[in-house]
One Martini backbone bead per residue (centre of mass of N, CA, C, O) as a GRO file, in nm:
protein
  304
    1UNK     BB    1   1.336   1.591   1.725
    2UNK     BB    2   0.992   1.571   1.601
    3UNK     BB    3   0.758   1.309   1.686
    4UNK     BB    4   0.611   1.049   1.591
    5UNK     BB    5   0.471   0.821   1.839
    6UNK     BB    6   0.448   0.483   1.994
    7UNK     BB    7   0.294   0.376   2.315
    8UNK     BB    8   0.033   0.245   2.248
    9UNK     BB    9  -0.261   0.161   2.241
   10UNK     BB   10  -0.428   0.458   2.152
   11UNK     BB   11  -0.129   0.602   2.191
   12UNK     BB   12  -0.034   0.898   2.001
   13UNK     BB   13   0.231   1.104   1.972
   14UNK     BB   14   0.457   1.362   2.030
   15UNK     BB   15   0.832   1.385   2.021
   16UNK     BB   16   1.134   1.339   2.106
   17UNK     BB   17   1.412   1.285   1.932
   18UNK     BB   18   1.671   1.216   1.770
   19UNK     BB   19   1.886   1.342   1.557
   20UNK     BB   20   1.986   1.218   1.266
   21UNK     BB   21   2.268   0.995   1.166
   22UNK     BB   22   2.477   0.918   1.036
   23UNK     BB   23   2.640   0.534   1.042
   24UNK     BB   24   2.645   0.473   0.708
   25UNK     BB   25   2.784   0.486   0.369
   26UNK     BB   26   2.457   0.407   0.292
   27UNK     BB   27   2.357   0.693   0.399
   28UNK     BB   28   2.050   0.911   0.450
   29UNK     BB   29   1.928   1.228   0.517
   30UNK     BB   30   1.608   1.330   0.549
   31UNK     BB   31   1.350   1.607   0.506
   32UNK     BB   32   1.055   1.618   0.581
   33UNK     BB   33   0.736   1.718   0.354
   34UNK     BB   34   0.579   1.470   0.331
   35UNK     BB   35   0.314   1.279   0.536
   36UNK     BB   36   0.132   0.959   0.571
   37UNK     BB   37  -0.141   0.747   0.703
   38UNK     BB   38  -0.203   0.387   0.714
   39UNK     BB   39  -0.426   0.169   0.758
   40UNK     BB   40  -0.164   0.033   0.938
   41UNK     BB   41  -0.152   0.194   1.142
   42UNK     BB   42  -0.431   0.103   1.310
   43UNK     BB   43  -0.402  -0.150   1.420
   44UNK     BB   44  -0.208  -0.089   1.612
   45UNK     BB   45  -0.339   0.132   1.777
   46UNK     BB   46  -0.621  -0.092   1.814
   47UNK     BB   47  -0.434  -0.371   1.887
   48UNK     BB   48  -0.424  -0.602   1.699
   49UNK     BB   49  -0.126  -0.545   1.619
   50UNK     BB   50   0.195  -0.539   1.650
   51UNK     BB   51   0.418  -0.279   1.792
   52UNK     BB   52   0.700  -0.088   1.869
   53UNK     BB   53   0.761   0.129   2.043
   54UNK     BB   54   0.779   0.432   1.870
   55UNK     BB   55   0.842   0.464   1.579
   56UNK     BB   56   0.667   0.597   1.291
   57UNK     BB   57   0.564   0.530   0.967
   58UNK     BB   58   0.572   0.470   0.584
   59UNK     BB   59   0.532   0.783   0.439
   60UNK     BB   60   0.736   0.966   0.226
   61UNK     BB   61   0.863   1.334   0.169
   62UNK     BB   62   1.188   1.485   0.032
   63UNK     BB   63   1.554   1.630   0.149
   64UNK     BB   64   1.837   1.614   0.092
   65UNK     BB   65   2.120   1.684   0.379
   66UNK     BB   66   2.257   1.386   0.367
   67UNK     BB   67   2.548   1.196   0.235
   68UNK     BB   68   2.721   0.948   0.240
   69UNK     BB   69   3.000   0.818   0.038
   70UNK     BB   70   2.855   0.536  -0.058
   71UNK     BB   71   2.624   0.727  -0.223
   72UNK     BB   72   2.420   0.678  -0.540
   73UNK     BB   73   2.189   0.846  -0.705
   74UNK     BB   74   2.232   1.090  -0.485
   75UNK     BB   75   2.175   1.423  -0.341
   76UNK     BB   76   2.193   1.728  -0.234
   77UNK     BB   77   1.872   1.855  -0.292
   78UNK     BB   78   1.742   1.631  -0.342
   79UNK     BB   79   1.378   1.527  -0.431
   80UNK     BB   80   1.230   1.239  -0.254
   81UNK     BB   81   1.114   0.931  -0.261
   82UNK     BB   82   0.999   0.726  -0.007
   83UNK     BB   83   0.948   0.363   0.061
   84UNK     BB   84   0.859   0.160   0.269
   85UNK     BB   85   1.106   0.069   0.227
   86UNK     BB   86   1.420  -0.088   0.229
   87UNK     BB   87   1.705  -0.159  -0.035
   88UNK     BB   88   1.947  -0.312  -0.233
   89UNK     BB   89   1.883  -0.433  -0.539
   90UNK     BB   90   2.073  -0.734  -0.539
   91UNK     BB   91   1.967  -0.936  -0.405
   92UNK     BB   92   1.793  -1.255  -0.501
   93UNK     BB   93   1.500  -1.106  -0.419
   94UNK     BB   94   1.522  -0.813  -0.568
   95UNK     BB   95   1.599  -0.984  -0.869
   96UNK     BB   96   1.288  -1.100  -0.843
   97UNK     BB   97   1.130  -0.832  -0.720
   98UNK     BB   98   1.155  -0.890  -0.370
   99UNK     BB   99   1.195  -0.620  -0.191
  100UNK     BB  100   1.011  -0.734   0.095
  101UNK     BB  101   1.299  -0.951   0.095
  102UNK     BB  102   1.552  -0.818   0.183
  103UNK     BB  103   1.816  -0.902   0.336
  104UNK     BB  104   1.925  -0.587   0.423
  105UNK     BB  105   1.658  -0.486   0.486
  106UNK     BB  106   1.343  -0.275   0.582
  107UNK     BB  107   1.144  -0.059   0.802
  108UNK     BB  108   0.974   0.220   0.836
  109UNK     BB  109   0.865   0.274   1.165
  110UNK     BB  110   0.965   0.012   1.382
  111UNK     BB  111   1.048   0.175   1.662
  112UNK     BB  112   1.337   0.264   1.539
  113UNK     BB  113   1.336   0.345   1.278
  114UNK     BB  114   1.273   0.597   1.159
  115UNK     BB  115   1.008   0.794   1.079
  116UNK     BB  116   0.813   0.992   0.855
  117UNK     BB  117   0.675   1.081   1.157
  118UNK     BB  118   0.866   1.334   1.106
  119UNK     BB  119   1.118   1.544   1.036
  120UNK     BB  120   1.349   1.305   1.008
  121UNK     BB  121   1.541   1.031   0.808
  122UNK     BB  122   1.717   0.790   0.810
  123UNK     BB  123   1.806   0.629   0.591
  124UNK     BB  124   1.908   0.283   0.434
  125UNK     BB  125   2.030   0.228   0.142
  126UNK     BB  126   1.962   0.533  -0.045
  127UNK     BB  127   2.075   0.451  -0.378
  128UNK     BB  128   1.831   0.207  -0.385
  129UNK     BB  129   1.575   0.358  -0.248
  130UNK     BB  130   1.564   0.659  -0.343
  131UNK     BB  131   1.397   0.868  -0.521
  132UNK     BB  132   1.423   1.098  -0.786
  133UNK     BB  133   1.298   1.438  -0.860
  134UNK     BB  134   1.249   1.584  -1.094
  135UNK     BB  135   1.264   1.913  -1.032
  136UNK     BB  136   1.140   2.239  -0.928
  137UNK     BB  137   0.851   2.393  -0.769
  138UNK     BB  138   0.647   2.226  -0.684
  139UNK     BB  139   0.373   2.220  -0.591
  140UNK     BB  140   0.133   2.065  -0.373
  141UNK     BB  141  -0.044   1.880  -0.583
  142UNK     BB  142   0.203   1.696  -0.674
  143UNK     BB  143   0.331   1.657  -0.378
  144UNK     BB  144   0.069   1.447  -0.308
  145UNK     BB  145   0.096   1.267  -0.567
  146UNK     BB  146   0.370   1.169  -0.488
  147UNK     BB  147   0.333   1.045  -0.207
  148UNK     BB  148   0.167   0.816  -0.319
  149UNK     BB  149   0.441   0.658  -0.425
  150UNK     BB  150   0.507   0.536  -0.137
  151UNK     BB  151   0.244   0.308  -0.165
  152UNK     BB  152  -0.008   0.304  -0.271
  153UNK     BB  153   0.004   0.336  -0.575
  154UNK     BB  154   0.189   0.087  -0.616
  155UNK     BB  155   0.000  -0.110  -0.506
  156UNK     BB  156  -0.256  -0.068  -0.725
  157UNK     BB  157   0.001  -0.095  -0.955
  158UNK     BB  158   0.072  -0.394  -0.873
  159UNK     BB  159  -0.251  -0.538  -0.847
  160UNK     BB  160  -0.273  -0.469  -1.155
  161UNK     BB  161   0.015  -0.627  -1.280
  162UNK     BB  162  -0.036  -0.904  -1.145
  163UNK     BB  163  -0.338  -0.964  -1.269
  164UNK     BB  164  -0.302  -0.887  -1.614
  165UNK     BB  165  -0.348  -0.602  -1.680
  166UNK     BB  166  -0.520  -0.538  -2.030
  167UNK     BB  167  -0.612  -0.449  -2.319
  168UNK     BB  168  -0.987  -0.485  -2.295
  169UNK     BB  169  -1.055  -0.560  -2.026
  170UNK     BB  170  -1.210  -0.667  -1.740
  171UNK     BB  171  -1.261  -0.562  -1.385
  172UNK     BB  172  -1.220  -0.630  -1.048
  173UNK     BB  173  -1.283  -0.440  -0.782
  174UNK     BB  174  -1.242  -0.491  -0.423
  175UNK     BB  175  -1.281  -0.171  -0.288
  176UNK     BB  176  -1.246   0.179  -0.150
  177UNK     BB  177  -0.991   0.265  -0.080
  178UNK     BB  178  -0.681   0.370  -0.144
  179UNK     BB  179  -0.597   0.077  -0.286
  180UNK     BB  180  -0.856   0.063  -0.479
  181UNK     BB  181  -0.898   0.321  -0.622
  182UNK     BB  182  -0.542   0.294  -0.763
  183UNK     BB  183  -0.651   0.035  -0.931
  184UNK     BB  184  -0.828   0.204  -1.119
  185UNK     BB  185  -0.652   0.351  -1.194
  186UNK     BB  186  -0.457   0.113  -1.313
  187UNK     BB  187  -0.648  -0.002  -1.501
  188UNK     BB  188  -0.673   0.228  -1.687
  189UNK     BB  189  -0.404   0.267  -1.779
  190UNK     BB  190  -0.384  -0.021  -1.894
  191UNK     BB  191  -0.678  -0.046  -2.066
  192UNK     BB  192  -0.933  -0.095  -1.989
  193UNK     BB  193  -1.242  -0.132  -2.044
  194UNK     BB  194  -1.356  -0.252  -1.755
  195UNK     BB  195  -1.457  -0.136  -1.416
  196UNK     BB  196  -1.543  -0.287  -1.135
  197UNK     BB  197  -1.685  -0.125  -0.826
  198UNK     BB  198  -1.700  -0.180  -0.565
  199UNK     BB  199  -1.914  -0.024  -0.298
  200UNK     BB  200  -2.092   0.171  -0.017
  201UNK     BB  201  -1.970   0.436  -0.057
  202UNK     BB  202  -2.034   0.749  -0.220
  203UNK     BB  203  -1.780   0.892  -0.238
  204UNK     BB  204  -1.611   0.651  -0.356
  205UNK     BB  205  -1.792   0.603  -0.609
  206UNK     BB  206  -1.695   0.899  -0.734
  207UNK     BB  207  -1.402   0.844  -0.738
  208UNK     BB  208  -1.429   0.604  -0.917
  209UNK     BB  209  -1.554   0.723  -1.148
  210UNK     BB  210  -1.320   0.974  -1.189
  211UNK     BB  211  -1.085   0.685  -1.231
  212UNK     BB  212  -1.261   0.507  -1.465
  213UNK     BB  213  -1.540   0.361  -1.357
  214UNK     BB  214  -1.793   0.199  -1.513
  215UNK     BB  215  -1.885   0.056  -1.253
  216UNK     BB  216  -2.119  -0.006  -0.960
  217UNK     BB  217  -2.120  -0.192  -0.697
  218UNK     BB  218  -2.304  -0.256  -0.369
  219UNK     BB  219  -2.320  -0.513  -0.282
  220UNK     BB  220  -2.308  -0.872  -0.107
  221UNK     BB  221  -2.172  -1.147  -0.177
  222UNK     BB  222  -2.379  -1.260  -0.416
  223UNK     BB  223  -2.512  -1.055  -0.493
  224UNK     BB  224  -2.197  -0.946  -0.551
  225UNK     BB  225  -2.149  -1.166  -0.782
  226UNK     BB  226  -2.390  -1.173  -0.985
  227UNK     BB  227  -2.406  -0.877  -1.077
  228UNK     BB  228  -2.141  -0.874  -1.220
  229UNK     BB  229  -2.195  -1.135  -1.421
  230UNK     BB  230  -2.403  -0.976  -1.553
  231UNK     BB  231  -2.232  -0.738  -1.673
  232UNK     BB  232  -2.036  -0.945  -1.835
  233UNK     BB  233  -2.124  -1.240  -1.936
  234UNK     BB  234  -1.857  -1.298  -1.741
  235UNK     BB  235  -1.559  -1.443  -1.640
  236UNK     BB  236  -1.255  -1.288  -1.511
  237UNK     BB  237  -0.916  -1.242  -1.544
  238UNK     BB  238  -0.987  -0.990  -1.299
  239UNK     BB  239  -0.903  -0.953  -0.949
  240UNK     BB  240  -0.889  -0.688  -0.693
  241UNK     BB  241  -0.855  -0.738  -0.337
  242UNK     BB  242  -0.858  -0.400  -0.152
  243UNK     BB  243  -1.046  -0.534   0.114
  244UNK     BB  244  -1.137  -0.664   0.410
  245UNK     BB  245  -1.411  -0.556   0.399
  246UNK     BB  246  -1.572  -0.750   0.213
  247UNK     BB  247  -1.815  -0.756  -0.043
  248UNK     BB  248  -1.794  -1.102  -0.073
  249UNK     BB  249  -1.920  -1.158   0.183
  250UNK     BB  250  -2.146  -1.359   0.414
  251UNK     BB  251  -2.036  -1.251   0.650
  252UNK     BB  252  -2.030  -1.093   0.911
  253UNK     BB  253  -1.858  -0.875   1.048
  254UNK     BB  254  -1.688  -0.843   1.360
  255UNK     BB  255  -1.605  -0.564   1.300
  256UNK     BB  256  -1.562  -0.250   1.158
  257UNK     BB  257  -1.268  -0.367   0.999
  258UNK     BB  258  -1.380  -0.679   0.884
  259UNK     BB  259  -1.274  -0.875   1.135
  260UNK     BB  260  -1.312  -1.080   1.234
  261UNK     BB  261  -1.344  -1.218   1.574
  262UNK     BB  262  -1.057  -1.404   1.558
  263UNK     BB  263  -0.848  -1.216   1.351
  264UNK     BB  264  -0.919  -1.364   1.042
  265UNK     BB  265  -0.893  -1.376   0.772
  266UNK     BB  266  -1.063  -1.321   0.507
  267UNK     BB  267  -1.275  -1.464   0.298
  268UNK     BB  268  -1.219  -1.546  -0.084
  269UNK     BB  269  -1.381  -1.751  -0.238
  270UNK     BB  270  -1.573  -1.530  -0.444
  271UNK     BB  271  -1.382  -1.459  -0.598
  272UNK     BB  272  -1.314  -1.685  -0.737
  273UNK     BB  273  -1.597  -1.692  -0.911
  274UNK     BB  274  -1.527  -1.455  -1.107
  275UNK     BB  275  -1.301  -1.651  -1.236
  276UNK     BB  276  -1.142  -1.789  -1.495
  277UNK     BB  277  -1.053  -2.134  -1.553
  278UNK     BB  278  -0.694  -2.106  -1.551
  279UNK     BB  279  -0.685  -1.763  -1.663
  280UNK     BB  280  -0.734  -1.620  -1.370
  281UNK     BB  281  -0.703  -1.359  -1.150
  282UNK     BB  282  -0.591  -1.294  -0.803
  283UNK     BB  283  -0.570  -1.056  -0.589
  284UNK     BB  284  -0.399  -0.911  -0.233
  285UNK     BB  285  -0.309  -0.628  -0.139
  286UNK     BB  286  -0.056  -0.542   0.119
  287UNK     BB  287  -0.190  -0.554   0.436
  288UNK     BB  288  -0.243  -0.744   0.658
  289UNK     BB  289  -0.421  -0.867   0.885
  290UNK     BB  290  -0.326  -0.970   1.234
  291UNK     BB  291  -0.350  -1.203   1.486
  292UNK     BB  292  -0.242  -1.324   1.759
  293UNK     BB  293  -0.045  -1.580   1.674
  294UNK     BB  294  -0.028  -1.526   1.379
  295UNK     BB  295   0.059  -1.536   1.062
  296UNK     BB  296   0.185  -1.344   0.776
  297UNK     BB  297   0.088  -1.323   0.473
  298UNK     BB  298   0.155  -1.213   0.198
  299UNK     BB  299   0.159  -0.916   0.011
  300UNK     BB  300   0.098  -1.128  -0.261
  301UNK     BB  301  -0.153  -1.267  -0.408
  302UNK     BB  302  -0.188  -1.549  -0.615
  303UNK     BB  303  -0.418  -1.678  -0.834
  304UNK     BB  304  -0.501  -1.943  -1.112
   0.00000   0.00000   0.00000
């Protein structure tokens, strides 16, 4: 089958791979009908994180063509979204609500394990990792909806529900990309009452507005600080912190995509001045950048 591969920094092309057949009685081969690429994806195409040559991706959707003996609760023919990684939702992880620690688990596009931007997918673990969506003839624009449920929509509806975003509440969403944007949306579905999204792109600030949000901060540092607590005239129970490029930061950043000069993860500090002391929440969702030789912080921070 073609698949996308990483070569090494800057240089990712189309290659032959082999094409993916059962290997246990836990797994299903999926034929990918639409992928796309994740922010954490440029890290390492841009040298930042490491990452093994080999296959990549962990965002797709698509139709199960062959299942495992032992795979239930899904079927050939049936149109799938897989989560970015794969889980057997059984460990002591899994039950914790931690399925990205499970013991059996893995991520997709790793190198090794088939990526979703190729052709076709070994599933491991099918039964409990993909999700079967009811009914057939779906729109394109349907299709791209679904989509996003395999890893930002997740992502943006998880620190939104860390947050203990609730009906009536104030929510500061800081950043403006595809898992700030999904914030906003998740934060309208869970019944904010005011959403002040961070931002400092027009086209951003446009979506933002049309997800749900009632005012839009531009500022950076204290500024973007002190603005927020005047439209609320109170510290937020709910703080989303969605951006690495942090518009709370009062350092410029070092790169471009807002990661400091030493690689070292960006201050959160001034997120927490807008927080209510005590019983104020603030996530920290996604794949943090991390630089050679750091370890990987948790992939949900929260702060009481």
């Amino acid at each position: 089958m073609r698949a996308a591969v990483f070569n090494g920094p800057v240089s990712v092309g189309v290659a032959d791979r082999p094409d993916p057949v059962i290997q246990e009685p836990t797994d299903a081969i999926v034929r990918v009908v639409l992928a796309c690429v994740c922010g954490s994806d440029l890290w390492y195409w841009r040298g930042e994180s490491p990452h093994p040559v080999g296959s990549i991706g962990h965002e797709f959707v698509g139709v199960v063509e062959e299942v495992g003996a032992q795979v239930a609760g899904v079927a050939v023919g049936d149109f799938v979204i897989a989560p970015f990684i794969f889980s057997d939702m059984s460990c002591p992880h899994c039950l914790n609500g931690s399925t990205l620690s499970c013991v059996r688990g893995g991520n997709f596009g790793n190198g090794q394990i088939d990526g979703g931007q190729g052709e076709a997918v070994r599933v491991p673990l099918a039964g409990s990792t993909l999700v079967p969506v009811p009914g057939s003839g779906h729109s394109d624009q349907t299709l791209k909806s679904l989509l996003t449920l395999s890893d930002v929509m997740a992502t943006g509806h998880h620190a939104a529900v860390s947050a203990g975003v609730k009906q009536g509440d104030a929510v500061a969403v800081v950043g403006d990309g595809a898992v700030g944007l999904c914030a906003v949306l998740a934060a309208k579905r869970l019944g904010a009452a005011r959403i002040i999204a961070l931002s400092r792109h027009p086209g951003r600030q446009k979506l933002a507005l049309e997800f749900g949000a009632t005012d839009i901060v531009d500022q950076r540092g204290d500024p973007a600080t002190q603005a927020v607590l005047e439209l609320t005239g109170d510290l937020l129970p709910a703080v989303v912190a969605a951006q690495r490029d942090d518009p709370l930061r009062t350092e410029p950043p070092g790169r471009q995509d807002g990661a400091q000069a030493d690689g070292a993860v960006p201050d959160h500090r001034h997120r927490v001045a807008l927080l209510h002391p005590g019983n104020g929440r603030r996530v920290v969702p996604g794949r943090h950048h991390v630089g050679q030789g750091q370890q990987r912080p948790q992939r949900l921070i929260g702060v009481p």
